[in-house]
C-alpha beads as a LAMMPS data file, in Angstrom:
LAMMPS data file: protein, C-alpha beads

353 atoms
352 bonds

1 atom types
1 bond types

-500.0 500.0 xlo xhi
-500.0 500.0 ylo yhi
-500.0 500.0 zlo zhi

Masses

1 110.0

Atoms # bond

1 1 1 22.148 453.853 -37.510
2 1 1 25.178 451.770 -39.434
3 1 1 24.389 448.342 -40.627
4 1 1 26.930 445.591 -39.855
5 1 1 27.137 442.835 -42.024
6 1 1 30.959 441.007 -41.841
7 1 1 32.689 439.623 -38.715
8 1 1 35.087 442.494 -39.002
9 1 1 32.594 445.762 -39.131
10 1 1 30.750 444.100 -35.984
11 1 1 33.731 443.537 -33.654
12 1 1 35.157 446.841 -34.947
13 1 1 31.740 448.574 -33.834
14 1 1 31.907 446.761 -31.068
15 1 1 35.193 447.690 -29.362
16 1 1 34.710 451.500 -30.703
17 1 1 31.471 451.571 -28.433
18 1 1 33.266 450.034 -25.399
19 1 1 29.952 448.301 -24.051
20 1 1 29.193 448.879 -20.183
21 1 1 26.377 446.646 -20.059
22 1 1 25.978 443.388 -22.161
23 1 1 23.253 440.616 -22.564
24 1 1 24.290 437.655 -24.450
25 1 1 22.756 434.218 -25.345
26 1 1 25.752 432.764 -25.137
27 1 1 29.461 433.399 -24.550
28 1 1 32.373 431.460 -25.822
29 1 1 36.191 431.084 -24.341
30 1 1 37.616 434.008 -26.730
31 1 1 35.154 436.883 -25.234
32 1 1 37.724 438.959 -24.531
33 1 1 39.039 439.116 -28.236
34 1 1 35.389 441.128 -28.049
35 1 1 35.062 443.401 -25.127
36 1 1 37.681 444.927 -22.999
37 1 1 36.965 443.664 -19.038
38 1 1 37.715 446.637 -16.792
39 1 1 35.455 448.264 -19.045
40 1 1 32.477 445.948 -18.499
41 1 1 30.441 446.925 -16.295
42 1 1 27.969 444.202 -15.894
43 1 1 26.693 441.057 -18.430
44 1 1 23.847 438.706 -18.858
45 1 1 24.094 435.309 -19.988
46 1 1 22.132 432.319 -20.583
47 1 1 23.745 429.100 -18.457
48 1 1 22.393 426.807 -21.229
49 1 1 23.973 424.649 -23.464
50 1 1 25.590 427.007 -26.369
51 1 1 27.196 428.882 -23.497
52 1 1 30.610 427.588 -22.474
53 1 1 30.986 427.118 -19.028
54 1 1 34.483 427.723 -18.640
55 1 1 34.077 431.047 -20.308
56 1 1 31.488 432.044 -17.704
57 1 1 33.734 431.117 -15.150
58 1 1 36.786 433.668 -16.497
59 1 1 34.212 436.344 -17.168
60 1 1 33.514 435.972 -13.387
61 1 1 36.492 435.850 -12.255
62 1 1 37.284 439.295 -14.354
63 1 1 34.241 440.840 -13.685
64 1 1 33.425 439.389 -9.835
65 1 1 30.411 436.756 -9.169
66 1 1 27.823 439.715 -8.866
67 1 1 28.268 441.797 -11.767
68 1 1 27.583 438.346 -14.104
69 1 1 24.016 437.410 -14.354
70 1 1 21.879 434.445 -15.408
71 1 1 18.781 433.921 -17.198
72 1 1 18.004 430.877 -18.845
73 1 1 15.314 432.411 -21.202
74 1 1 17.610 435.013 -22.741
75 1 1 18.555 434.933 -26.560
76 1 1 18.662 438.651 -26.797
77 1 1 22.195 440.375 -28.161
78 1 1 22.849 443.724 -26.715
79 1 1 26.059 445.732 -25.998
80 1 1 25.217 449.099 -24.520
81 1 1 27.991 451.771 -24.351
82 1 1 27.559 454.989 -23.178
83 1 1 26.992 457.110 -26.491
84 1 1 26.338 453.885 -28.666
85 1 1 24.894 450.347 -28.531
86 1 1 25.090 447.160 -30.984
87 1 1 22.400 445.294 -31.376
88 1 1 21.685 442.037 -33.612
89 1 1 22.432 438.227 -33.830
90 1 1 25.741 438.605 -32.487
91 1 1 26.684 436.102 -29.372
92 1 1 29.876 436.819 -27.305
93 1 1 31.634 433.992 -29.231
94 1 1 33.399 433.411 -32.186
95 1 1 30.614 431.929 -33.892
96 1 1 28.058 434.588 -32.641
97 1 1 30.933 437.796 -34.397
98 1 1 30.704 435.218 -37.463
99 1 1 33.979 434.385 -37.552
100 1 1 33.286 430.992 -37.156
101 1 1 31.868 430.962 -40.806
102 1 1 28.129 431.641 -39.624
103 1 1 26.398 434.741 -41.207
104 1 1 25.571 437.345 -38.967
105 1 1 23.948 440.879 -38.596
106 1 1 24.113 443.696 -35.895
107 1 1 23.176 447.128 -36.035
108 1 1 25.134 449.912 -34.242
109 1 1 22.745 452.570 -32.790
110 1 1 23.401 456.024 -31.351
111 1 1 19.897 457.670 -31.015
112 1 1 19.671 458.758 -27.838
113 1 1 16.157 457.503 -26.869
114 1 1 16.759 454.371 -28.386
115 1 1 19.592 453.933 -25.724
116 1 1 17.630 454.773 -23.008
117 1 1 15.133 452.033 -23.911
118 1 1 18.246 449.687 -24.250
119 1 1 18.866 450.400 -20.992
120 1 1 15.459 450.102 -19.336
121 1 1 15.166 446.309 -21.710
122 1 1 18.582 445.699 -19.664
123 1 1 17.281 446.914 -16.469
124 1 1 14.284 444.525 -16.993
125 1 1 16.457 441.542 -17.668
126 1 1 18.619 441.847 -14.682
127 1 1 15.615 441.721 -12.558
128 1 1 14.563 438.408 -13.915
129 1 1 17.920 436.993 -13.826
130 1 1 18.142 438.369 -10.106
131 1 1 14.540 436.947 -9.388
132 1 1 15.558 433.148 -11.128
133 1 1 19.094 432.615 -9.739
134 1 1 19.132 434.749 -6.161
135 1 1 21.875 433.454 -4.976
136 1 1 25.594 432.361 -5.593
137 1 1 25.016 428.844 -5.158
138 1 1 21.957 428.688 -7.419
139 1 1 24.660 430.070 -9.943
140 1 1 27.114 427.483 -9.367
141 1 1 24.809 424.622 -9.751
142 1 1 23.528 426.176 -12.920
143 1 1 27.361 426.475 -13.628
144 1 1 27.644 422.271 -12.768
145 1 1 24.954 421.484 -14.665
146 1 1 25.964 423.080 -17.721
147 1 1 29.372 421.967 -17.510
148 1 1 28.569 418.172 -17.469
149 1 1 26.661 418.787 -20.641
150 1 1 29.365 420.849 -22.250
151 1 1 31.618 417.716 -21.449
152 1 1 29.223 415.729 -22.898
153 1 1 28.320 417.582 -26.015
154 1 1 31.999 417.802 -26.712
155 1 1 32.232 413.882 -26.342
156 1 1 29.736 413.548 -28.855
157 1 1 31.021 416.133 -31.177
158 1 1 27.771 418.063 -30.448
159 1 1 30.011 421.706 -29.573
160 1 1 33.658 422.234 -29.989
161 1 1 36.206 422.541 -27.103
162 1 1 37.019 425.948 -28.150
163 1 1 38.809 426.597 -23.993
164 1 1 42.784 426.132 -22.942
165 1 1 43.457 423.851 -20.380
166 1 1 44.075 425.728 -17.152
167 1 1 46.409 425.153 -14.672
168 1 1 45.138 423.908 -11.242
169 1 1 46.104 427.103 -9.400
170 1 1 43.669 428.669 -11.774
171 1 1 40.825 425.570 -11.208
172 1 1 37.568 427.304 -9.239
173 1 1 37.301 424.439 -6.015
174 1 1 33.804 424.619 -4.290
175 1 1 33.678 422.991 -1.285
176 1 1 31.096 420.403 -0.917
177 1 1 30.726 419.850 -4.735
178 1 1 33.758 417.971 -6.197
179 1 1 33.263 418.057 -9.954
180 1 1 35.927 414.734 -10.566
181 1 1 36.906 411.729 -8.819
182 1 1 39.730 410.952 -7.482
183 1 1 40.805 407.307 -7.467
184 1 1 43.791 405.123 -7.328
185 1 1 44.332 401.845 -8.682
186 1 1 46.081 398.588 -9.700
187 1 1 46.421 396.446 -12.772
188 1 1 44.295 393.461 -12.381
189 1 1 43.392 390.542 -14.715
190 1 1 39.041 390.609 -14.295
191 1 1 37.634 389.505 -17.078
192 1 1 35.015 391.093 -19.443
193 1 1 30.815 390.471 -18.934
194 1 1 30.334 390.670 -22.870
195 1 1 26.727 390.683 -22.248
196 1 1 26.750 393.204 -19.933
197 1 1 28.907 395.160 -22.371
198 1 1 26.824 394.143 -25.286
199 1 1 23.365 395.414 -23.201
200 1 1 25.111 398.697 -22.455
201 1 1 26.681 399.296 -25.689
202 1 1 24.583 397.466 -28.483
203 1 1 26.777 398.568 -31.395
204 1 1 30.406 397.549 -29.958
205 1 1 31.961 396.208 -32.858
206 1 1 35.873 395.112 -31.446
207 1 1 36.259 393.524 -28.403
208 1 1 36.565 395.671 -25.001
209 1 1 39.663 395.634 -24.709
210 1 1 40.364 397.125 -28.140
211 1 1 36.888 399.493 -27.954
212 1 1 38.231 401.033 -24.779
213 1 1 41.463 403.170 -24.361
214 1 1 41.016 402.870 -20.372
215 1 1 38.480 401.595 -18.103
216 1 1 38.390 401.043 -14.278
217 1 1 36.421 398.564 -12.435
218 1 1 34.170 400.286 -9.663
219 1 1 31.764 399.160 -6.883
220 1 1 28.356 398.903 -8.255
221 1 1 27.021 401.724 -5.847
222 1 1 29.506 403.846 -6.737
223 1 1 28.600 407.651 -8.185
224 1 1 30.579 407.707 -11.360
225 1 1 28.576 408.708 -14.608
226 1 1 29.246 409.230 -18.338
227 1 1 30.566 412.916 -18.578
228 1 1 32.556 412.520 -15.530
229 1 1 36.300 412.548 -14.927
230 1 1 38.494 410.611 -12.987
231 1 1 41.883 411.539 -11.584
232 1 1 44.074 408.874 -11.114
233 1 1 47.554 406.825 -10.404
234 1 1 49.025 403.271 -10.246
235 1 1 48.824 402.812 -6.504
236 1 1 52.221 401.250 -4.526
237 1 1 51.654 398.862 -1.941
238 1 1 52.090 401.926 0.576
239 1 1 48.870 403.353 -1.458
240 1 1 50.963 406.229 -2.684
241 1 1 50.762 406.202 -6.581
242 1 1 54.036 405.163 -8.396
243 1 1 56.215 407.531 -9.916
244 1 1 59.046 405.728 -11.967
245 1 1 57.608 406.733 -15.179
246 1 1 57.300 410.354 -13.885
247 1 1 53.610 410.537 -15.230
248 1 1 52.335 409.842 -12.030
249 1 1 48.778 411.265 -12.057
250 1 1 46.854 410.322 -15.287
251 1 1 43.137 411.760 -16.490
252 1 1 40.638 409.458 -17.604
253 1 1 37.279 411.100 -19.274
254 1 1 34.211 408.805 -18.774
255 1 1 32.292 408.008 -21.924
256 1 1 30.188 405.331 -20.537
257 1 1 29.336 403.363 -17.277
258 1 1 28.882 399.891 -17.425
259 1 1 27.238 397.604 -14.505
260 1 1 28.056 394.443 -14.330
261 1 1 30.530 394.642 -16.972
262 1 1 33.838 392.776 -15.298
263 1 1 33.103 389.146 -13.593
264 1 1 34.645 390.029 -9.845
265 1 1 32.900 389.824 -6.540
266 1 1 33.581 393.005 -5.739
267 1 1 34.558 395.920 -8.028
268 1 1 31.923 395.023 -11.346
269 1 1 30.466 398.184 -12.592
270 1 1 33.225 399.698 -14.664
271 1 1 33.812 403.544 -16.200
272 1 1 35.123 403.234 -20.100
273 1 1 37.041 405.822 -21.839
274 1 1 37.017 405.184 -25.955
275 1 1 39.168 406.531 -28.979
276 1 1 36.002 406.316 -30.513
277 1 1 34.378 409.482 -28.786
278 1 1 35.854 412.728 -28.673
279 1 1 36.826 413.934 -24.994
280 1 1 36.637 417.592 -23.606
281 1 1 39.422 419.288 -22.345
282 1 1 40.580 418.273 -18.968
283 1 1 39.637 419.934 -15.823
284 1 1 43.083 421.157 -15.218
285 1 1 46.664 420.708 -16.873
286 1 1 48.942 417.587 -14.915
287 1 1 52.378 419.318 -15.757
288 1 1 54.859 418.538 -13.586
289 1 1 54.313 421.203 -10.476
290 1 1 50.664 419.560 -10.333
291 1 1 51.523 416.069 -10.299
292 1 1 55.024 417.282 -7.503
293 1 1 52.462 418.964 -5.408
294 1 1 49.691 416.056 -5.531
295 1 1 52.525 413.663 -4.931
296 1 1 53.862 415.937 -1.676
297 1 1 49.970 416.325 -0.002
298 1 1 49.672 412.851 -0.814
299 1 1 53.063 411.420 1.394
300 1 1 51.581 413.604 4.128
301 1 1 48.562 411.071 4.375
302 1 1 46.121 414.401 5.618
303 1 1 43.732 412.554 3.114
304 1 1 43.897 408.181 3.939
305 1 1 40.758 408.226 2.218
306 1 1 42.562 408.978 -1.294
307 1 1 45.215 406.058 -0.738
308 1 1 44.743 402.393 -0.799
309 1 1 44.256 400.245 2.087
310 1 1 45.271 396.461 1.450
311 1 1 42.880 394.219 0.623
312 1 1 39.891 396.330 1.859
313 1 1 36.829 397.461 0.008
314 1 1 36.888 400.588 -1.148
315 1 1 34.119 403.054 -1.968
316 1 1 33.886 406.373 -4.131
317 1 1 31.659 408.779 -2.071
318 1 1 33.672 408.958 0.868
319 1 1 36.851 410.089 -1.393
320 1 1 34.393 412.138 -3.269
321 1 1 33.663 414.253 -0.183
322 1 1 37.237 415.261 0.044
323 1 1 38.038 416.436 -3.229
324 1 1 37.396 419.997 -2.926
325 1 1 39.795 420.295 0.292
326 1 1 42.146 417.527 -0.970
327 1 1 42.711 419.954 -4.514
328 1 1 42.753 423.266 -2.467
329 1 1 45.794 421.649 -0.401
330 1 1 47.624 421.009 -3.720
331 1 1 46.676 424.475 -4.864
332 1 1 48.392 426.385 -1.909
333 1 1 51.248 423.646 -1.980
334 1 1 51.993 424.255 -5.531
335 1 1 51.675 428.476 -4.548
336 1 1 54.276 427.910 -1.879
337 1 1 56.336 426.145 -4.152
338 1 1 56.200 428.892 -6.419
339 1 1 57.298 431.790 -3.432
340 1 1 60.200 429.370 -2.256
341 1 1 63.483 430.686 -3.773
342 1 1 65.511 428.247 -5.631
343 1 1 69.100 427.200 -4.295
344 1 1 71.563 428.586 -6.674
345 1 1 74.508 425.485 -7.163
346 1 1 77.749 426.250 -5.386
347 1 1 80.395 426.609 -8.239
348 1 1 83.050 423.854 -7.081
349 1 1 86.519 425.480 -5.896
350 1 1 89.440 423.961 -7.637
351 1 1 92.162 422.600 -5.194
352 1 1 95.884 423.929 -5.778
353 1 1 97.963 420.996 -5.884

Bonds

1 1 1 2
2 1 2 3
3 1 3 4
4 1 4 5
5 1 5 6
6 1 6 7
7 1 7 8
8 1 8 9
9 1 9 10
10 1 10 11
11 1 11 12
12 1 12 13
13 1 13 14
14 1 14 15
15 1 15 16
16 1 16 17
17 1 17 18
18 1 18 19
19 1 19 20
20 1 20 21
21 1 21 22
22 1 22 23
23 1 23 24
24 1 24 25
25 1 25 26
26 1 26 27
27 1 27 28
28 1 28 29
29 1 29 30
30 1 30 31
31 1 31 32
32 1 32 33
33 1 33 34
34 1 34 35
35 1 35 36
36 1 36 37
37 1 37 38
38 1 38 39
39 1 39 40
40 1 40 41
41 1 41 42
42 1 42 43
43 1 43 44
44 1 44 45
45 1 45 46
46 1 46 47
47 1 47 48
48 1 48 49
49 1 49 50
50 1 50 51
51 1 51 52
52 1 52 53
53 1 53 54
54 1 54 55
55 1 55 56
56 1 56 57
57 1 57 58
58 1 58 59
59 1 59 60
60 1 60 61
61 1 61 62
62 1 62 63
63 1 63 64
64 1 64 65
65 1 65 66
66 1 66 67
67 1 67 68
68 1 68 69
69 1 69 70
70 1 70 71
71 1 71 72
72 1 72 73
73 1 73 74
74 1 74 75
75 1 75 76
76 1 76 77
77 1 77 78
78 1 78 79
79 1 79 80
80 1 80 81
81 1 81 82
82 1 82 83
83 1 83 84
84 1 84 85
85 1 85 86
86 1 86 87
87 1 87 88
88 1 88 89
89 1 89 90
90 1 90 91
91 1 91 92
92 1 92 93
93 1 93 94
94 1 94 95
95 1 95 96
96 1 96 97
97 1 97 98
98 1 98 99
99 1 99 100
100 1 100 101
101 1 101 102
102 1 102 103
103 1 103 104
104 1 104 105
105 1 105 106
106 1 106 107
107 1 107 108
108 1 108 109
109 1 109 110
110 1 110 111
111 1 111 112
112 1 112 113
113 1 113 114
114 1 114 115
115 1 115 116
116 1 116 117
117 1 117 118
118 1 118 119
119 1 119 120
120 1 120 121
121 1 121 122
122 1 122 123
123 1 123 124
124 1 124 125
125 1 125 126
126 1 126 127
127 1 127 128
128 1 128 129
129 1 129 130
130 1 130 131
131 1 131 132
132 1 132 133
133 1 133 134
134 1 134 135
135 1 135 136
136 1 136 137
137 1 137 138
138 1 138 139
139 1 139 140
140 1 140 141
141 1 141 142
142 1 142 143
143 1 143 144
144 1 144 145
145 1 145 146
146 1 146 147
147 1 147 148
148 1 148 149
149 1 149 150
150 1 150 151
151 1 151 152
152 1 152 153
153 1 153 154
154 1 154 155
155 1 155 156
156 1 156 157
157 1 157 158
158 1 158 159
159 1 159 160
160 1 160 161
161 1 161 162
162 1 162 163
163 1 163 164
164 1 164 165
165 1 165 166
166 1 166 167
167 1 167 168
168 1 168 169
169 1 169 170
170 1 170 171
171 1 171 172
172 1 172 173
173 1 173 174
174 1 174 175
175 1 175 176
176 1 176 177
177 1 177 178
178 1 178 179
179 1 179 180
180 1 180 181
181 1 181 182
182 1 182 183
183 1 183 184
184 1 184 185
185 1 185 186
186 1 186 187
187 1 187 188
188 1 188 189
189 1 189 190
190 1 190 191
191 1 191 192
192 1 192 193
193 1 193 194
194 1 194 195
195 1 195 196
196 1 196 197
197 1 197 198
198 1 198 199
199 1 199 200
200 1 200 201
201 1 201 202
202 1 202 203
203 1 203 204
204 1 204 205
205 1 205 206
206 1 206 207
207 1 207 208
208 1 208 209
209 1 209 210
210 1 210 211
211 1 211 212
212 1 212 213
213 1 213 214
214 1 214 215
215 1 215 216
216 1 216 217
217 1 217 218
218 1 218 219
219 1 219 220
220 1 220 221
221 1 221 222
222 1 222 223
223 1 223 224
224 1 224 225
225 1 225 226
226 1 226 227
227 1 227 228
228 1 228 229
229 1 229 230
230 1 230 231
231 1 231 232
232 1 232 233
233 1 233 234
234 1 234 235
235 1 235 236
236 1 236 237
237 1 237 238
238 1 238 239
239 1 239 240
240 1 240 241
241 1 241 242
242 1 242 243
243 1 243 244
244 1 244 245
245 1 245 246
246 1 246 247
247 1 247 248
248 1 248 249
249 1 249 250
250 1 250 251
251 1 251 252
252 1 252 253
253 1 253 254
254 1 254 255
255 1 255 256
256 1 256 257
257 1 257 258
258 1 258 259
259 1 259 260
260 1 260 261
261 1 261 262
262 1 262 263
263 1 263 264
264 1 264 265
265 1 265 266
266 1 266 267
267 1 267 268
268 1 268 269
269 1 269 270
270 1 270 271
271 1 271 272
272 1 272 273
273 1 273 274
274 1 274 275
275 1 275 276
276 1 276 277
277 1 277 278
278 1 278 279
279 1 279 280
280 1 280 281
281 1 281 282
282 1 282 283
283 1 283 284
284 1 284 285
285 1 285 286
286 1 286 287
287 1 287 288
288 1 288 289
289 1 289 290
290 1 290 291
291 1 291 292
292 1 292 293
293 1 293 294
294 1 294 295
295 1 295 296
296 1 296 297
297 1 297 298
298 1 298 299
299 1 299 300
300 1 300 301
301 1 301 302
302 1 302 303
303 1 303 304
304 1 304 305
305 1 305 306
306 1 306 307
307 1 307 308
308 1 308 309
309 1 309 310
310 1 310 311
311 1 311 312
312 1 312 313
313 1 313 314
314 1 314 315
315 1 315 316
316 1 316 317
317 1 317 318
318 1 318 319
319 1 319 320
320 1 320 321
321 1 321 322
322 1 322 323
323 1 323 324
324 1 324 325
325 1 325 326
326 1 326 327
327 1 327 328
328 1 328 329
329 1 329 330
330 1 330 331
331 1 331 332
332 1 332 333
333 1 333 334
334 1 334 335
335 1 335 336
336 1 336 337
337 1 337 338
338 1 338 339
339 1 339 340
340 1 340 341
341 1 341 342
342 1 342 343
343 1 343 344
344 1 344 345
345 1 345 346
346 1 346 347
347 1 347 348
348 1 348 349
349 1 349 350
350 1 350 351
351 1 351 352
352 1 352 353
């Protein structure tokens, strides 16, 4: 038996043992600074807040969907090799190896009874993570959940945003469960409800226009709700967004959801974004192949329920059912851009005169 007291002795141990089967608390985005994948057999985790979501998601994408479990209940820490196993306080996260500045203690074990019962305990586990989430789905709403309260933890300064913004080719779509809005718009001159903004936010202390970096005025029976995102663009007259500035697709986080708050017969419940709060990191990265490929599936006008239609009304859930196919058409559109060759430039020939 070794004792491990420091950040350094417990990762060390804990790459030397090259754990097949792990059961975490909680996991954070720089897991694999920990463990090596291909040599992970399978892991346990907890898909409560603590856990960051976007870190279970790349730990199933390295490991596969069945060989990551969940079990709400868990707060054990246990990394079973196959001659060794670590066991103690340590999370897969930076804070749970201490090197977030948090003291922590593991001890690395190679009796070889001792890792027999570690297996059995592990055995044990993965039947009550098997018996609460059954299937795939359960997972992923488990996974849905817990990502609206990362968002809003990290809004409230709650958890850090310890993840790198992925690209879009890299975003997980599930159809039938879009995760952001997607919504054009244009600028209009409503004007403010201050006592609807007052009721909602009692300790505003500037003006709305000054409190808010960017709002958008929605129906009132429209599903958009603090922690959510919105994609979104200056609409043309066409309904395709404008794209002079070349930032033509813009992310807006939602801090808080105001009914009634603009004076319009229409569009009055509006979705604030403030300085004030901190903001997770966006879904996905708008670089310029994203925002080229939304622009191209757009002008094809496979999805009129994205793009503005004149002066008619115009609702969220219908748009909101065809997110998921509406981002996996950008997704293989910015993949095909990526196989098509470039055109080299024909070097001019020089006339003889």
């Amino acid at each position: 038996m070794k004792l491990l007291t420091t950040a350094k002795a417990t990762r060390a141990a804990i790459r030397k043992i090259m754990p097949r089967r792990i059961a975490v608390a909680y996991v954070g985005a720089q897991w694999r600074d920990y463990v090596v994948p291909k040599g992970v057999e399978e892991i346990i985790v907890s898909p409560t807040l603590g856990s960051n979501p976007y870190a279970i998601r790349d730990l199933m994408r390295a490991l596969g969907d069945d060989k990551v479990h969940f079990l709400d209940a868990l707060h054990a820490k246990i990394y079973v090799g196959a001659k060794a196993a670590v066991v103690g306080s340590c999370n897969l996260s930076q804070n749970g190896m201490g090197d977030g500045g948090r003291e922590e203690v593991a001890i690395e074990l190679t009796d070889a009874a001792t890792l027999r019962a570690l297996e059995k305990t592990f055995a044990r586990y993965k039947m009550m993570a098997q018996t609460q989430y059954r299937t795939r789905n359960a997972k992923e709403t488990a996974l849905e959940k817990l990502t609206k309260k990362w968002h809003i933890a990290v809004a409230r300064d709650l958890v850090g945003d310890e993840r790198q913004v992925p690209t879009l080719t890299d975003y997980r779509v599930e159809p039938g469960k879009p995760t952001i809005h997607i919504v054009w718009y244009i600028v209009d001159d409503m004007t403010w409800n201050l006592k609807a903004v007052r009721a909602a936010i009692p300790d505003i202390d500037k003006e709305p226009d000054d409190y808010f970096s960017n709002h958008m005025s929605f129906l009132e029976e429209d599903p958009v709700k603090d922690g959510d995102w919105i994609l979104c663009w200056h609409a043309k007259r066409n309904g395709l967004p404008r794209t002079q500035r070349g930032d033509m697709a813009e992310w807006m986080y939602v801090h808080r959801v105001i009914p009634g708050g603009k004076d319009d017969e229409q569009y009055t419940k509006v979705a604030a974004e403030t300085a004030k709060l901190k903001k997770p990191g966006e879904p996905f990265a708008l670089n310029a192949a994203t925002t080229k490929a939304i622009q191209k599936v757009l002008a094809a006008r496979t999805f009129p329920v994205l793009l503005s239609h004149k002066n008619d009304v115009w609702p969220l859930a219908p748009a909101d059912e065809v997110v998921p196919a509406f981002l996996t058409a950008v997704q293989k559109e910015m993949r095909a851009a990526r196989r098509t060759p470039k055109k080299k430039a024909r070097k001019g020939l020089k006339r003889a005169g």
